[in-house]
C-alpha positions in Angstrom: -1.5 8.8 -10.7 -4.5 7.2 -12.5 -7.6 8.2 -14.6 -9.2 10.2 -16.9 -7.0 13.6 -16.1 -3.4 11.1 -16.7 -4.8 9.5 -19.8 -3.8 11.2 -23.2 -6.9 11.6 -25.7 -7.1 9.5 -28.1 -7.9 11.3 -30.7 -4.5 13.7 -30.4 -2.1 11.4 -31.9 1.7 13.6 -33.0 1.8 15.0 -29.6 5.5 15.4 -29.1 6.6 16.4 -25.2 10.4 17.0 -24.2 12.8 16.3 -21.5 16.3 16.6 -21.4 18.5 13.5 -20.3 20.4 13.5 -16.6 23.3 12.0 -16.2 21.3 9.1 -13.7 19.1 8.4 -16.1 21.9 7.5 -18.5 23.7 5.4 -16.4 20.6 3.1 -15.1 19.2 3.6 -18.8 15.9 4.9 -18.1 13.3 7.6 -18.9 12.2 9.8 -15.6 8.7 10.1 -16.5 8.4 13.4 -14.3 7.0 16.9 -15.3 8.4 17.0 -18.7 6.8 13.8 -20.0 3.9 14.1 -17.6 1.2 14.2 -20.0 2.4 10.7 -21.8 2.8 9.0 -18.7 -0.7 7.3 -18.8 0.6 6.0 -22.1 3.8 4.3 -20.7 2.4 1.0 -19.4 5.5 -0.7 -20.4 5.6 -3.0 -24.0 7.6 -1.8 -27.1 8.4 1.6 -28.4 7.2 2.3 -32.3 10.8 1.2 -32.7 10.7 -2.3 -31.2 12.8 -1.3 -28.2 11.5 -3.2 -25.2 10.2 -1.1 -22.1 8.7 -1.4 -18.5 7.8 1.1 -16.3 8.4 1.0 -12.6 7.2 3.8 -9.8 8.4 4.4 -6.3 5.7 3.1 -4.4 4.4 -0.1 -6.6 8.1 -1.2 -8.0 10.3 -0.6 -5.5 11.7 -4.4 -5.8 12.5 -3.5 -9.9 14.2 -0.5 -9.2 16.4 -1.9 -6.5 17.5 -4.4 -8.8 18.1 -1.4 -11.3 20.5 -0.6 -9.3 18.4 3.3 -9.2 16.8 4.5 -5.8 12.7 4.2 -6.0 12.7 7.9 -5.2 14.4 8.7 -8.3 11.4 7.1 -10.5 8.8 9.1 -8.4 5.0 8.4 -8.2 4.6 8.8 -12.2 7.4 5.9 -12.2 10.1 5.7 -14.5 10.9 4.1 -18.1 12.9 1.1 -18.2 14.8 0.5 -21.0 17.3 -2.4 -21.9 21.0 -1.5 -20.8 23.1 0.2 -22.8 20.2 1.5 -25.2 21.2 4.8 -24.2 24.7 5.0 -25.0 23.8 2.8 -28.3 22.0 5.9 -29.7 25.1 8.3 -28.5 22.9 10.0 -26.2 24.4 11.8 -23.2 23.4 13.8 -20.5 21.7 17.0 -21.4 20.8 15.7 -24.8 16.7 16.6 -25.7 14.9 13.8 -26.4 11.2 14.1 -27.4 8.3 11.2 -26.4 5.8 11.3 -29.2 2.2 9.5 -28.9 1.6 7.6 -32.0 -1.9 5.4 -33.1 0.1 2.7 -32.5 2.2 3.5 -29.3 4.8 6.1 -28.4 8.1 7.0 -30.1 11.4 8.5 -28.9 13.9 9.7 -30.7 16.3 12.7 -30.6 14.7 16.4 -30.4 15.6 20.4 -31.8 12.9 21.7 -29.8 11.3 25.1 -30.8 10.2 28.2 -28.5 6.2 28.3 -28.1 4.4 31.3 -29.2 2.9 33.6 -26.8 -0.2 32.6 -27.9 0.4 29.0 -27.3 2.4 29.8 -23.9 -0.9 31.8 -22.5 -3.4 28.6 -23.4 -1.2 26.0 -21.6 -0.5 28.6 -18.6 -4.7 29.6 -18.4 -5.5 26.0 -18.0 -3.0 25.0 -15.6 -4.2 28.7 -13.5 -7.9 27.4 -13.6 -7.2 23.7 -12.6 -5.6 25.2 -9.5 -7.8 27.5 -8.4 -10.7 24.6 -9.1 -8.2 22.9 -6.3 -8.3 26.0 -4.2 -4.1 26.3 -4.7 -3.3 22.9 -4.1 -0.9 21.0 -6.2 -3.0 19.4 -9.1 -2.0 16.3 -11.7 -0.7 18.4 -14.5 -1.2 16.3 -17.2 -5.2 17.0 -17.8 -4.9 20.9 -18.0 -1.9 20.0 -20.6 -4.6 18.3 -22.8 -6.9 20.7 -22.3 -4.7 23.6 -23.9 -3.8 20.8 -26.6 -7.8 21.3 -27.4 -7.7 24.6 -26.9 -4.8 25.2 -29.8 -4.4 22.4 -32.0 -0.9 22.9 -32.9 0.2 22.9 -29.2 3.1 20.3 -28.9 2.6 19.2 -32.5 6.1 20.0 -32.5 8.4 19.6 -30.1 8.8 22.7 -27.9 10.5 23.6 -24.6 10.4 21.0 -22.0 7.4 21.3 -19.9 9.6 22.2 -16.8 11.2 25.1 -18.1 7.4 26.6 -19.3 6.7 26.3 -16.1 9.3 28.0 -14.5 8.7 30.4 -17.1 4.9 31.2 -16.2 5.8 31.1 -12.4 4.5 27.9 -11.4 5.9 25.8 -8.5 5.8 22.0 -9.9 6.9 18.5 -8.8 6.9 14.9 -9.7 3.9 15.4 -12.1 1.9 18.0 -10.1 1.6 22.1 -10.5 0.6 24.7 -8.0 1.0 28.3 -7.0 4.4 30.2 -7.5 5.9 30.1 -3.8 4.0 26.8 -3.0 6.0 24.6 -0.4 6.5 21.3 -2.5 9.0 20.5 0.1 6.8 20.4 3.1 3.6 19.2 1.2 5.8 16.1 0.6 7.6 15.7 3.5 4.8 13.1 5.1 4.5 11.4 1.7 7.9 11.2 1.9 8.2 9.7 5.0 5.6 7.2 5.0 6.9 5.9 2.3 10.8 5.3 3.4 9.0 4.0 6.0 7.5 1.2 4.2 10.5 0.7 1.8 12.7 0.1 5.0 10.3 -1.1 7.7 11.8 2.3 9.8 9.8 3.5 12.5 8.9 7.7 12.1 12.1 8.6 13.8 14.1 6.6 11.8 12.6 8.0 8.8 13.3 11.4 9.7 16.8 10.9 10.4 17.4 9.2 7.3 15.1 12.2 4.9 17.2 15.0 6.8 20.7 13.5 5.4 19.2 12.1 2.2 17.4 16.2 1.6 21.2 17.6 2.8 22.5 15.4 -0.3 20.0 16.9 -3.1 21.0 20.4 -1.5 24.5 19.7 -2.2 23.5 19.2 -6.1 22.6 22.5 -6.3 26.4 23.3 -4.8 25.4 24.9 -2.1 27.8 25.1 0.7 25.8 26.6 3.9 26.9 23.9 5.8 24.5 21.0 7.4 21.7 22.7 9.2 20.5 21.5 12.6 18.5 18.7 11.7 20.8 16.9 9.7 23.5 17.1 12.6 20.7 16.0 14.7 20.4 12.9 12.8 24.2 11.5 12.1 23.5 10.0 15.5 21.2 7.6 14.4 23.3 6.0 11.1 24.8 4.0 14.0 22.2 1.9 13.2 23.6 -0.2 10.2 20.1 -0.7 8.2 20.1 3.8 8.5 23.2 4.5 6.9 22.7 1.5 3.9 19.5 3.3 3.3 21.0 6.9 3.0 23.6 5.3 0.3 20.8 3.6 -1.4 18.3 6.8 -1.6 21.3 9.0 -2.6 23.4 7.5 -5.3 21.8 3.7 -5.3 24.2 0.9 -6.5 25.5 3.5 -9.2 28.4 5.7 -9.9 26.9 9.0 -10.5 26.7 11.2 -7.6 29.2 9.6 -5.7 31.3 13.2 -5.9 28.4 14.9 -4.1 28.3 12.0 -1.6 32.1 12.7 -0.3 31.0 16.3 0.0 28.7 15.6 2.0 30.5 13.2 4.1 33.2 15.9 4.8 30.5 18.3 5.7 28.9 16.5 8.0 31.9 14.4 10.3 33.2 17.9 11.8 29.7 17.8 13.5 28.9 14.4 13.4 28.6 12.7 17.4 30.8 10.5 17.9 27.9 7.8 16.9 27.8 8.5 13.3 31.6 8.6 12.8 31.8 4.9 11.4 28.9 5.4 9.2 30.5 8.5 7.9 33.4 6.9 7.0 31.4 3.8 5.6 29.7 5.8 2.9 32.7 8.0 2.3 34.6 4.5 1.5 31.4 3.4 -1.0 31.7 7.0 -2.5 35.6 6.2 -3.0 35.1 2.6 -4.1 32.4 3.6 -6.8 35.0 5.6 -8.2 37.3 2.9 -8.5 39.7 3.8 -6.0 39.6 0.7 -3.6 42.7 1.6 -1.7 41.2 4.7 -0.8 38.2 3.1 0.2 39.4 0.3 2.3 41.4 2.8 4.7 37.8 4.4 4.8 36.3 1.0 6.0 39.3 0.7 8.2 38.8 4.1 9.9 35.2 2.6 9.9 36.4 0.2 12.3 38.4 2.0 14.3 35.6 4.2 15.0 33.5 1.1 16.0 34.8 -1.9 16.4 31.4 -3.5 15.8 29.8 -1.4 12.8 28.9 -4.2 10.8 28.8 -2.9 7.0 32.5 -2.1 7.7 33.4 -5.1 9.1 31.8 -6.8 6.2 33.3 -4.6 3.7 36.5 -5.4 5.3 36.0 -9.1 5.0 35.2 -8.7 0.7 38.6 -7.2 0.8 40.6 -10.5 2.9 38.6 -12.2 0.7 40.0 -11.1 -2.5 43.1 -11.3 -1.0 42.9 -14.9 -0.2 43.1 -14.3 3.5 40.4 -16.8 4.2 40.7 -16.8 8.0 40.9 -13.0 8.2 37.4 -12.7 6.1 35.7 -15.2 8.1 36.5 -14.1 11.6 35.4 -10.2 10.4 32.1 -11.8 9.1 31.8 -13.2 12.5 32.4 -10.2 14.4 29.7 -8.8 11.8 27.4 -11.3 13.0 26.8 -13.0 9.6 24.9 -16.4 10.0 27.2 -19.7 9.3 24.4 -20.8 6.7 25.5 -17.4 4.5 27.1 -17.8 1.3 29.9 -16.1 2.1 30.6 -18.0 5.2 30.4 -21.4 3.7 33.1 -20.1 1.0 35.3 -19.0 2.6 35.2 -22.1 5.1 36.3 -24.3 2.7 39.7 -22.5 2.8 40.1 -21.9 6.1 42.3 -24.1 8.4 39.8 -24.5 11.0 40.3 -27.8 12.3 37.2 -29.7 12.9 36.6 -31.5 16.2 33.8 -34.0 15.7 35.9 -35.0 12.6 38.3 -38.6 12.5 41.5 -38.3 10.7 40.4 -40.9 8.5 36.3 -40.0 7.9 35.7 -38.4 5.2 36.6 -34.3 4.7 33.5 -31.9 5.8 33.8 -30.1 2.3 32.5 -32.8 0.4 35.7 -33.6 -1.8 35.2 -36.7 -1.2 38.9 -37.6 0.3 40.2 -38.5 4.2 39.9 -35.6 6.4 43.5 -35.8 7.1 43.9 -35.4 3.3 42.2 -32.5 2.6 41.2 -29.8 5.1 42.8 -31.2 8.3 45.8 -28.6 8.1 45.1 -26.6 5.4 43.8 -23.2 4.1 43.6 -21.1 1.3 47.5 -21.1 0.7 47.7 -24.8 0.8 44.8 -24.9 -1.4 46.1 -25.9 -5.7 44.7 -23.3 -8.3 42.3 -25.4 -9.6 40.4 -25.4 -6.2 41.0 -21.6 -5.9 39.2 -21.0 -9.1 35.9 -21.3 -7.9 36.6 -19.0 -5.4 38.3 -16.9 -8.1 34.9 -16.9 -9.9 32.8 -15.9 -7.2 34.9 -12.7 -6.7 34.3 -11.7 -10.3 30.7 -12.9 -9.8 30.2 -10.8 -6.3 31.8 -7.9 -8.3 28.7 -7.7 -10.8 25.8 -8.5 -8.6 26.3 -7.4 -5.0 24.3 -3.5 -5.3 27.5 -2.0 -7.6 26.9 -0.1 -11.0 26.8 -3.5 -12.7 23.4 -3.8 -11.7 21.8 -2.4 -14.6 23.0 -5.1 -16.7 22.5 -7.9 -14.2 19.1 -6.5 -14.0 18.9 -6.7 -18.4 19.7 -10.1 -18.3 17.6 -10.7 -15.8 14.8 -10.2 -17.9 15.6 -11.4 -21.1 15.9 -14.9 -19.0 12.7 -14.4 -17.2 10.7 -13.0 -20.2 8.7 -16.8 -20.8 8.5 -17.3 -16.8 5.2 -15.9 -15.0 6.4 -17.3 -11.6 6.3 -14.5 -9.1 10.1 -14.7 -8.5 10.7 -14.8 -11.8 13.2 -12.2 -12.2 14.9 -12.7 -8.4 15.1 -16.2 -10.3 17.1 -15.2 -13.2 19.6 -13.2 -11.2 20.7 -16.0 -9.4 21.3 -17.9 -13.1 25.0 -19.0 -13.8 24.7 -17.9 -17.2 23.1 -14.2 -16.5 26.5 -13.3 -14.7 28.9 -15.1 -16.6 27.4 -13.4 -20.1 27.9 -9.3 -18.0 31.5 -10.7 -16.5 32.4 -12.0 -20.3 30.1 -10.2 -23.2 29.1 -7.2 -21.5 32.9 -6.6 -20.3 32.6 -7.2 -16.2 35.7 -9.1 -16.0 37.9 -6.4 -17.7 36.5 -3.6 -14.8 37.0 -6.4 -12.3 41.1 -6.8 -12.7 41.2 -3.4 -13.6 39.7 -1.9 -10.0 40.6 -4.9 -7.8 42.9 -7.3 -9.6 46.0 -5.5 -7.5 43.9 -7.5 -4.1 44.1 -10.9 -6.0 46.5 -13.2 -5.4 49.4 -13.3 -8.1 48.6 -17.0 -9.8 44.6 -16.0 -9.7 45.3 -12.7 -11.0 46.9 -14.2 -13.9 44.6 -16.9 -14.6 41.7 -14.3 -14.4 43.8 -12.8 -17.6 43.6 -16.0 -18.9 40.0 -16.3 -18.7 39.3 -13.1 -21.0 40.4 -14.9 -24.2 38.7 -18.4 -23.8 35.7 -17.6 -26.0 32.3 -19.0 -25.8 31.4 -21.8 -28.1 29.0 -24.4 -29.8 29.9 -28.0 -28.1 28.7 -31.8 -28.0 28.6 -33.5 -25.0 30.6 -36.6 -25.8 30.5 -38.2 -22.7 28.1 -37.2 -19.5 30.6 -38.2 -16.5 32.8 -36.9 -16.3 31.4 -34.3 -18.7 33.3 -34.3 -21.8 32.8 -31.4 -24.5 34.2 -31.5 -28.5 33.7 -27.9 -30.0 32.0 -28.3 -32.9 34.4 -26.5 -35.4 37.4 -27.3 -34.3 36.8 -30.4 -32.7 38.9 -29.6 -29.4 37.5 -31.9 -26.3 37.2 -30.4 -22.7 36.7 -32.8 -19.6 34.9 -30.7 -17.2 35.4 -30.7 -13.5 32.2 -30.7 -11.2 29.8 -30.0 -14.2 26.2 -30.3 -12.6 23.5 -31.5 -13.7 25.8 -34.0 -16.5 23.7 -33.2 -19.6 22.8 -36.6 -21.9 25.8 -37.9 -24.4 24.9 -36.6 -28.2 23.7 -32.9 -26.4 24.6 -29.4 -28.0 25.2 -26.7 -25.5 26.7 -23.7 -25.6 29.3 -22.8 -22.6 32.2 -21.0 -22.4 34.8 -23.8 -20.6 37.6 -21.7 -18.1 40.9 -22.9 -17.6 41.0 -23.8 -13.5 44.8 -24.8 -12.9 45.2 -28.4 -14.6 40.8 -28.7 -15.3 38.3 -26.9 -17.2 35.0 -25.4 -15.2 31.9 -24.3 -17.2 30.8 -21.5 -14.8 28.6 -20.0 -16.5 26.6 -23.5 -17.3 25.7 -25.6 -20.1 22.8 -24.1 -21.4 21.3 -26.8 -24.1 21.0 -25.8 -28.1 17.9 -27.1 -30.2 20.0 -28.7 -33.1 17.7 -26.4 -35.8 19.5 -23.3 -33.9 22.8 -24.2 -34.7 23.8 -22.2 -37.5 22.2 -19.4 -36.2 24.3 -19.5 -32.5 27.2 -20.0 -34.5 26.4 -16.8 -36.4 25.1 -15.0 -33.5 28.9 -15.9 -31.6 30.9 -14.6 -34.3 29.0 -11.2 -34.1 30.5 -10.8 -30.7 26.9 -10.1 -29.3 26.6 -7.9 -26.2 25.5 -9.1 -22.9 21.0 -9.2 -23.6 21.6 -10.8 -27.3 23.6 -13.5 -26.1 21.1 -14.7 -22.8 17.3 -13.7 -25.8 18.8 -16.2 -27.5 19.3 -18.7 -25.5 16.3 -18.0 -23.5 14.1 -18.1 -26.6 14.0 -22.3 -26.5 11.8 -21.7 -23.3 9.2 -20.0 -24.9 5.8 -21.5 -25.0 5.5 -23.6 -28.0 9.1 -23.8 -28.3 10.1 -27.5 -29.2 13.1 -26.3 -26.9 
């Protein structure tokens, strides 16, 4: 919503509005900007709070690309939109779910902070709940913006919300008022089928689904936010009506995503509702069932459990793709090269897919068109029959399996799971001095965004804790070895092969495969991994202006987080940076 009714007055600076946190909004770190903080909303357009904390604001229908990177599902942030903060902001300030926080409009932007909030008079209850009665019957009982008749009572009585009170939603309730997403109307109005063909349209946009593929998809997602408010009727017609249809792969991926997104809250409420629904699910929906019962599971952190999930998956159809695929991630950290591929082939993934061309270069596949003597299709540069001609994963040395070993931890933070949020921090830091449209798709696919989540924000710890038992015993252990080789300060001493000296202690590293070979006399910062007998620099060599030295030297020995570490070293590509 835009205009003069969503705009705060100028000229009523101290206005202080409540909200109390949810536990989504903790995880994705984010502000719903929704009834409570309605009237503010027109002052959110994304910047710095009073504070200095960074913020952008993203809404369901004009962001929907920012809040799937969030990891959050667009319907959560609504048609006011939500406020994005950096990750782990939240949990920096020891908030939790169900603290108050209060959204103050200052003269020079708005402030949040904590909040005791007070009980309204009766006095300053009846002012807000007259001008909210006569926008509504100026609408003739539709739903209205409510943040205009807000102002208007702040006019009326000067001290209104000059202090934080009780959250706009519970005044509400309190005067009788039906409300939602930023609008007011009668008691008893229907929100539910007023919205139902907003609701609609615009899954159907998000997802390119035709009507009935929207409706199938709104009657499980609605049966989901029922089972928050632990009701237990049982799935009414509709809803059994539409398990049918999440046979269709792109269905049941959109369910997960408008349910509990690429994070872990809700997942509890998801298995409910995937044991309510397969004793009437048709036989169709059986494998999608199981699917999102196993992505419930497997948010949890209970892969076992999940993988018999993707296996009954299969069972249930041999041909359901996001089980066979699932299935596949799990050969894969396994080792079981020829296992993954032929599932992703039976999922009908592309040869040209990442994934595929992996895992190919551990599979034993022989190759036809090649001579024993020509040289090997994987580019190593060796014989064919010296290389790949009979050999897979298990003939395959550890320091050829660490790459592979890396792109498992690396799939683990940015393939849709509740590492998200910080891929998605990252992401902007390193795009902040970039105004190419892609920007920020850019910056996710950056070596050093994911290497500074897996390392500084703590990935790789999660990552052997919830699927190191899959790994391969000698990967498994060089993993552990990977969480204590520090990132450091180096000069290139030589560019091929790329040799590094650490500039304190003077240790050298000959890098394998190090692309593009920076100039001789360079500093960079990189973190160099241990890869069987070599040393790989996943995570790049991301050049340091010599005047920055002493400062990234102080900056590692603070142990920064995750966003400190990639500002930093983004900050050399700001305009007028000599960088």
């Amino acid at each position: 919503m835009s205009g003069p009714d969503n705009a705060p007055p100028t000229e009523q600076p101290g206005r202080v509005f409540t909200h109390r946190l949810t536990p989504v909004e903790i995880e994705h770190d984010l502000i719903l900007l929704g009834v409570d903080l309605a009237p503010l909303a027109g002052a959110a357009e994304g910047g710095e709070l009073t504070d200095g904390t960074s913020f952008s604001v993203a809404t369901e229908a004009a962001d929907t690309v920012q809040l799937h990177l969030r990891g959050v599902s667009p319907s959560v942030a609504g048609e006011l939109g939500a406020m994005l903060l950096p990750t782990g902001r939240l949990a920096e300030r020891g908030w939790r779910a169900g603290d108050t926080v209060g959204l103050r409009l200052e003269p020079d932007g708005l402030a949040l902070d904590r909040a005791e909030p007070g009980a309204p008079t009766l006095e300053q209850r009846r002012a807000l709940w007259e001008r909210l009665h006569e926008a509504i019957r100026e609408a003739s009982g539709q739903p209205v913006p409510l943040a205009g008749p807000v102002w208007r009572a702040c006019t009326d009585r000067p001290e209104l919300f000059a202090a934080p009170l009780s959250p706009l939603s519970e005044l509400l309730a309190e005067g009788r008022f039906a409300f939602e997403d930023g609008r007011v109307a009668p008691d008893g109005f229907d929100f539910a089928a007023w919205g139902r063909d907003k609701r609609l349209k615009e899954l159907g946009r998000r997802y390119r689904f035709e009507p009935d593929e929207s409706r199938a998809v709104l009657a499980v997602v609605q049966e989901y936010h029922r089972l928050t408010e632990d009701e237990t009727t049982g799935p009414p017609e509709e809803v059994r009506a539409a398990l049918g249809a999440l046979a269709e792969a792109s269905l049941a991926e959109a369910v997960l995503f408008e349910t509990i997104g690429a994070g872990r809250t809700g997942a509890d409420v998801l298995l409910r509702l995937v044991d309510e629904c397969q004793a009437v699910a048709p036989r169709s929906g059986r494998a999608a069932l199981c699917w999102l019962r196993g992505k419930a599971l497997e948010r949890g952190g209970d892969v076992a459990g999940a993988e018999r999930e993707f296996q009954a998956a299969e069972a249930a159809d041999p041909a359901f793709p996001l089980a066979l695929e699932e299935l596949a991630h799990y050969a894969g950290d396994r080792g079981d090269a020829e296992r993954a591929l032929a599932l992703l082939r039976r999922a009908g993934v592309a040869d040209e897919d990442e994934r595929v061309e992996l895992l190919s270069r551990f599979h034993a596949e022989p190759h036809a068109d090649l001579g024993r003597n020509e040289p090997c299709w994987c580019g190593s540069g060796r014989k064919y029959k010296q290389c790949h001609l009979r050999r897979g994963a298990s003939a395959a040395t550890l320091d050829e399996r660490a790459v592979w070993l890396y792109r498992k931890a690396e799939t683990f933070v940015t393939e849709g799971g509740p590492w998200r949020t910080s891929m998605m921090a990252v992401a902007v830091e390193r795009s902040r001095h970039d105004n190419a449209p892609l920007a920020l798709l850019d910056a996710l696919n950056d070596p050093l965004c994911a290497d500074a989540v897996l390392f500084e924000g703590g990935a790789l710890d999660e990552f052997l804790e919830v699927r190191g038992a899959l790994l391969p015993e000698d990967e498994r252990e060089l993993a552990r070895r990977w969480l204590s080789a520090p990132r450091g300060l180096y000069e290139v001493q030589r560019a091929r092969p790329v040799t590094l000296r650490e500039a304190r202690s003077g240790e050298t590293r000959e890098l394998v495969d190090a692309e593009p070979a920076p100039e001789a006399g360079t500093l960079v910062c990189a973190r160099p991994l241990p890869a069987g007998q070599g040393w790989r620099a996943f995570g790049g060599l991301e050049p340091v202006r010599p005047d920055d030295r002493e400062a990234l030297l102080a900056l590692l020995d603070s142990e920064p987080g995750p966003v400190e570490l990639v500002a930093f070293l983004t900050r050399r590509l700001a305009p007028g940076s000599a960088g």
